[in-house]
ROFI-639179 format. One record per residue (C-alpha): residue number from 1; residue in three letters; x, y, z. Coordinates in steps of 0.02 Angstrom, whole numbers, plus 50000, padded with zeros to 5 digits. Example, Ala and Ser with C-alpha at 12.3 -4.5 7.8 and 13.67 -1.06 7.14 Angstrom:
# ROFI-639179
+-----+------+-------+-------+-------+
|  nr | rest |    c1 |    c2 |    c3 |
+-----+------+-------+-------+-------+
|   1 |  ALA | 50615 | 49775 | 50390 |
|   2 |  SER | 50684 | 49947 | 50357 |
+-----+------+-------+-------+-------+
END
This chain:
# ROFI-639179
+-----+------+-------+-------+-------+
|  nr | rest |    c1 |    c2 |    c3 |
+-----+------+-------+-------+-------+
|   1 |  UNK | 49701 | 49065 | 50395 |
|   2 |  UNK | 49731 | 49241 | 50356 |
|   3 |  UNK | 49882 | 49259 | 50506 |
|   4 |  UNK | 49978 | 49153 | 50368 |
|   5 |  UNK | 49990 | 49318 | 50287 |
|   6 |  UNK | 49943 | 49456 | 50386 |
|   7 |  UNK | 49988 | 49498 | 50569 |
|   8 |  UNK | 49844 | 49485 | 50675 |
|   9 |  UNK | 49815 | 49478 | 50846 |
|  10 |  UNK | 49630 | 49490 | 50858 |
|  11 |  UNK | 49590 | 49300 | 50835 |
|  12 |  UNK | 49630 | 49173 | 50960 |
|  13 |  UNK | 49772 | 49045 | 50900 |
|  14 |  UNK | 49678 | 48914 | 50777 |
|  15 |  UNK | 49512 | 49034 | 50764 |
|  16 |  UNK | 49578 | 49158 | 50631 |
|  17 |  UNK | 49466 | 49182 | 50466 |
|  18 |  UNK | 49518 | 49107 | 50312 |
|  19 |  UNK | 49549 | 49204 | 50143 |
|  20 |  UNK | 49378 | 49149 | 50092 |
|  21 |  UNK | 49302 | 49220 | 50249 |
|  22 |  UNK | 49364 | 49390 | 50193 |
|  23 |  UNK | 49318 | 49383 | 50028 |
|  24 |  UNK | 49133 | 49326 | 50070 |
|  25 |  UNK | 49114 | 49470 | 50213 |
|  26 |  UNK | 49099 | 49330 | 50350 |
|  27 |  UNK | 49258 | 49364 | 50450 |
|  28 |  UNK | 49152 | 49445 | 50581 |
|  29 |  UNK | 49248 | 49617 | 50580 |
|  30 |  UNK | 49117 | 49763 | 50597 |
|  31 |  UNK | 49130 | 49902 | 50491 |
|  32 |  UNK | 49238 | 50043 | 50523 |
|  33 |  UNK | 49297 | 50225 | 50455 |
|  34 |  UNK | 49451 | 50183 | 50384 |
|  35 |  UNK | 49402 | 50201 | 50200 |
|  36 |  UNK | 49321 | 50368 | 50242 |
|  37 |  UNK | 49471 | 50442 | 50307 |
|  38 |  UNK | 49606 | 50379 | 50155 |
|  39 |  UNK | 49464 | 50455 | 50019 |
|  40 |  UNK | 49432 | 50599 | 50107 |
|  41 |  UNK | 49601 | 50693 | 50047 |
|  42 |  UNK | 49537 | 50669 | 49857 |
|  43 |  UNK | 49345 | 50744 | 49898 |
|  44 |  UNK | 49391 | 50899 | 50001 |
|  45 |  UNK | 49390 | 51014 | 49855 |
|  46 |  UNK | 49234 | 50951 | 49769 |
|  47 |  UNK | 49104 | 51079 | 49769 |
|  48 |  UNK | 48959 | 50972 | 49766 |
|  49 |  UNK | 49009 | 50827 | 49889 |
|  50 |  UNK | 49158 | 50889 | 49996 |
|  51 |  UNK | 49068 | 50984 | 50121 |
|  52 |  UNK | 48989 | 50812 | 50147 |
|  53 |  UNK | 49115 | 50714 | 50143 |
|  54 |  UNK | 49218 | 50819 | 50280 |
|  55 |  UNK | 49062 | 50805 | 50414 |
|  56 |  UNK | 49064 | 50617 | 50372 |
|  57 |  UNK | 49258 | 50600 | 50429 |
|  58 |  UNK | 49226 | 50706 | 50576 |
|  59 |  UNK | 49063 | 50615 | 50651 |
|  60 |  UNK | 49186 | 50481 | 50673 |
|  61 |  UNK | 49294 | 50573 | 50798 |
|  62 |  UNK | 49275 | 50638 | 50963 |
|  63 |  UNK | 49136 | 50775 | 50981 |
|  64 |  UNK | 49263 | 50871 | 51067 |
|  65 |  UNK | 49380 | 50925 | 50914 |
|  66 |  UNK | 49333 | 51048 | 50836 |
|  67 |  UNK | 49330 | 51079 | 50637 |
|  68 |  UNK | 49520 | 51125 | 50608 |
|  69 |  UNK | 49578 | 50979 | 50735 |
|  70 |  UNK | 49464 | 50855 | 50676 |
|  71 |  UNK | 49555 | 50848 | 50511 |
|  72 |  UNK | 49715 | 50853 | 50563 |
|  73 |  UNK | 49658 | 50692 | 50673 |
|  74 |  UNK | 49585 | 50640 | 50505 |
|  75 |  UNK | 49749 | 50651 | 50396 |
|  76 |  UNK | 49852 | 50581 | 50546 |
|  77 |  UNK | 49751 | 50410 | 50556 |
|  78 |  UNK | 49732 | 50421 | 50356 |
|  79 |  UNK | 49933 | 50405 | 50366 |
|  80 |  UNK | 49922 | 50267 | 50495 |
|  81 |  UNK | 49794 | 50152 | 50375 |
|  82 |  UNK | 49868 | 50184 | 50224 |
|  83 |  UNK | 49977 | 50023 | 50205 |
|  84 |  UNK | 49910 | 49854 | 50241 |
|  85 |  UNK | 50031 | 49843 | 50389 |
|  86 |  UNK | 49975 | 50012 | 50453 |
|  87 |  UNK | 49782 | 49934 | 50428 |
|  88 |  UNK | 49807 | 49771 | 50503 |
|  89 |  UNK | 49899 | 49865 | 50672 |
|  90 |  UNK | 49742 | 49991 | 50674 |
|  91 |  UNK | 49624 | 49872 | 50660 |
|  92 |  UNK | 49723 | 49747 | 50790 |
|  93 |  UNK | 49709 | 49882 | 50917 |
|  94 |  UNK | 49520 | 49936 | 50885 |
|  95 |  UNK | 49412 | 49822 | 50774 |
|  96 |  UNK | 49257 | 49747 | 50834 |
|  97 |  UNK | 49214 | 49566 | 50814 |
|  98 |  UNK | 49019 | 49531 | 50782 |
|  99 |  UNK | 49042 | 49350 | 50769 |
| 100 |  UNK | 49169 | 49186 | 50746 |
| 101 |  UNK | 49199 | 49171 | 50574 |
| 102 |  UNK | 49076 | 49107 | 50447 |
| 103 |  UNK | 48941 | 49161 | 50574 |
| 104 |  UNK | 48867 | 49328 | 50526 |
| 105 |  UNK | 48867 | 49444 | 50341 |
| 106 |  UNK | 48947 | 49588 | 50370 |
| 107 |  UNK | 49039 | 49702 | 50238 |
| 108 |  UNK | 49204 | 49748 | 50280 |
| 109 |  UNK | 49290 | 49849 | 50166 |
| 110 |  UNK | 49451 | 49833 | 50267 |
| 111 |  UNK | 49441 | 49651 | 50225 |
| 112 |  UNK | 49433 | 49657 | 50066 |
| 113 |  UNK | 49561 | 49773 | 50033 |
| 114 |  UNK | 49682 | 49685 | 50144 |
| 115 |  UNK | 49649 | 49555 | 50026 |
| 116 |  UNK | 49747 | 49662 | 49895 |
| 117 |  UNK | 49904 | 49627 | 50013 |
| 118 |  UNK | 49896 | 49450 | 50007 |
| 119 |  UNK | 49886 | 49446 | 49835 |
| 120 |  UNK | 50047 | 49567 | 49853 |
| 121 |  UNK | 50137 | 49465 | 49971 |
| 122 |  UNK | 50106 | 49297 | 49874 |
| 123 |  UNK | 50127 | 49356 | 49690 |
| 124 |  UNK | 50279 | 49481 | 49733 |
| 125 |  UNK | 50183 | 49595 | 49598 |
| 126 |  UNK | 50104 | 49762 | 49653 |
| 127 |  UNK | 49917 | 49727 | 49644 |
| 128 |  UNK | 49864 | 49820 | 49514 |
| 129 |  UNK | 49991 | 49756 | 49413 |
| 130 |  UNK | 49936 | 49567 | 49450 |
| 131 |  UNK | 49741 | 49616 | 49415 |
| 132 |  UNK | 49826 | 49694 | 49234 |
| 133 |  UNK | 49927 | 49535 | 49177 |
| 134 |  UNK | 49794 | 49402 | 49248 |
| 135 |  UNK | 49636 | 49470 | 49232 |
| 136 |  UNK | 49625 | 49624 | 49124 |
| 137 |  UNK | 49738 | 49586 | 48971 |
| 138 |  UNK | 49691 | 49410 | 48942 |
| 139 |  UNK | 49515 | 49474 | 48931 |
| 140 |  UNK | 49539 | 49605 | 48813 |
| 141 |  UNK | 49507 | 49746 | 48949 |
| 142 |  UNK | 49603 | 49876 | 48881 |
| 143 |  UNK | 49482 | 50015 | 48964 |
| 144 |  UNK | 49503 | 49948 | 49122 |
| 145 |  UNK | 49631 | 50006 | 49257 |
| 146 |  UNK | 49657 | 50093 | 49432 |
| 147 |  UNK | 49757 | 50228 | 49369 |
| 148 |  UNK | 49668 | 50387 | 49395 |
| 149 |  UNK | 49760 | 50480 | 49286 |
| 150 |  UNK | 49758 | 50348 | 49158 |
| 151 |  UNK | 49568 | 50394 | 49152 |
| 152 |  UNK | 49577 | 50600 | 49164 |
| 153 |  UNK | 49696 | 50582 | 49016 |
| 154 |  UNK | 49577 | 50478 | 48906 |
| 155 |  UNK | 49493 | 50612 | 48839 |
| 156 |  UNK | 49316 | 50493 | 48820 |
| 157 |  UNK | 49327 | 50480 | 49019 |
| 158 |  UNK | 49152 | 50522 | 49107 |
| 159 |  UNK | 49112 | 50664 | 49203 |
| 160 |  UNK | 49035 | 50616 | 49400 |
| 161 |  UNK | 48867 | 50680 | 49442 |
| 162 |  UNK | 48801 | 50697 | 49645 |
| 163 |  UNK | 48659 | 50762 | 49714 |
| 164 |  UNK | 48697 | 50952 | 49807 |
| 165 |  UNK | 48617 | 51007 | 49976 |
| 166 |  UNK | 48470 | 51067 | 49871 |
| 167 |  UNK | 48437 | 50896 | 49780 |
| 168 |  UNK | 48486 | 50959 | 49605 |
| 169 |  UNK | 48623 | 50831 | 49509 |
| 170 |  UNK | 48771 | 50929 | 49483 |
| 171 |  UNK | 48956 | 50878 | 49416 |
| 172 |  UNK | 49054 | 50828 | 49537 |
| 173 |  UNK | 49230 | 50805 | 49477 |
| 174 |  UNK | 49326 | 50730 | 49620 |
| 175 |  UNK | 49369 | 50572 | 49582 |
| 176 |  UNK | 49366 | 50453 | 49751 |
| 177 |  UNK | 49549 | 50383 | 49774 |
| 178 |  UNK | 49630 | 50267 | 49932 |
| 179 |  UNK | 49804 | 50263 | 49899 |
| 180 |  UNK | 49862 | 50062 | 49917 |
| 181 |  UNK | 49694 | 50001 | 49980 |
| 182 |  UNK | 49628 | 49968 | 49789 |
| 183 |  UNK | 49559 | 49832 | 49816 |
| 184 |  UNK | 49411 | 49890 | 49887 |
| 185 |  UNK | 49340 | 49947 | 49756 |
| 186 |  UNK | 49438 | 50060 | 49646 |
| 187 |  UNK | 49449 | 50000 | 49487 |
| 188 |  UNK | 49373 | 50098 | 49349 |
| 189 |  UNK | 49300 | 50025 | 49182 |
| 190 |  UNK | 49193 | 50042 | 49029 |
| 191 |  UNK | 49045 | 49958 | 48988 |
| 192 |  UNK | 49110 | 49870 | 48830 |
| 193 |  UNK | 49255 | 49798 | 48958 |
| 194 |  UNK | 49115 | 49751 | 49096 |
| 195 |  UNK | 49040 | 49648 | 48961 |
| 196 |  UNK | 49192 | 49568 | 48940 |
| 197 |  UNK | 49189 | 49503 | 49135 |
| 198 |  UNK | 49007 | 49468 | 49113 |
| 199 |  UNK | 49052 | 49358 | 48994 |
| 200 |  UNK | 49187 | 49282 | 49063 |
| 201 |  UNK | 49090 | 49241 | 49224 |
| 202 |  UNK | 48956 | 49186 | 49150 |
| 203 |  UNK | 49066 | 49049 | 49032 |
| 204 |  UNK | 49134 | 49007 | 49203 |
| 205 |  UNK | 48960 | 48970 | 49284 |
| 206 |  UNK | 48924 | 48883 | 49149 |
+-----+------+-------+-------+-------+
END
């Protein structure tokens, strides 16, 4: 069960999730904000998407706050999720469950990055360091990391497109970051290194 590595409270004793429930989206935890308030620090400033980004964060507080207090609310609870221990106390005081585990889809990007701190807690490495030695590097994929600045400095890096208010595609440089929770989803790669995992998956299915 996942209380063998992470403190919660929300299951009764013997009806926790496994791992596996996490990783397939079935531990019955609904969706909540949390990811939109750790990236929203790193979209602010983007011209084409911040504006967007802020009203997101803020429909998920009271109605009462306005602009200016709103993000200060948003930063504070930002702080409070940003380590697993932080996320697993938030979501022990206000997650939602949909269903008993291995009863109901539903993606949980909480889950999934919590699943980063396991892999912490039972490898002793940093996660993105375990991903490096056991996945990337015996595949060959060199391009592959979740080190922003490891990308901004490569100077064949992409540039981000978004759609502005008026529908045009526009650059849109910010770069979406979540401090610790990386592993739900922010890993950046090349197509010659996806091809790589394609094939490795593939070999596996096989």
């Amino acid at each position: 069960a996942v209380t063998r590595y992470l403190p919660f409270t929300l299951w009764p004793e013997g009806s926790a999730p496994t791992l596996r429930h996490f990783l397939e989206h079935t531990s019955g935890l609904a969706p909540t904000p949390t990811m939109t308030w750790l990236r929203l620090a790193s979209q602010l400033d983007d011209p084409v998407t911040g504006e967007a980004d802020r009203e997101e964060a803020l429909s998920t507080l009271p109605t009462s706050l306005d602009e200016a207090a709103g993000l200060a609310e948003v930063e504070r609870l930002s702080r409070g999720v940003s380590s697993f221990e932080g996320l697993v106390a938030w979501l022990n005081r206000n997650a939602v469950i949909l269903a008993q585990p291995g009863e109901q889809f539903s993606y949980s990007n909480d889950g999934f990055s919590l699943m980063g701190g396991v892999v912490e807690r039972v490898s002793g490495l940093p996660f993105e360091e375990f991903v490096r030695r056991r996945i990337l590097e015996p595949l060959g994929m060199r391009r592959t990391t979740f080190s922003l600045e490891e990308v901004l400095a490569d100077g064949n890096h992409s540039t981000l497109y978004a759609p502005g208010p008026d529908g045009a595609v526009l650059p849109s440089p910010a770069w979406q970051t979540t401090g610790r929770m990386l592993g739900g989803g922010m890993l950046k790669s090349t197509l010659a290194d996806l091809r790589a995992w394609v094939r490795f998956l593939m070999a596996s299915a096989g």
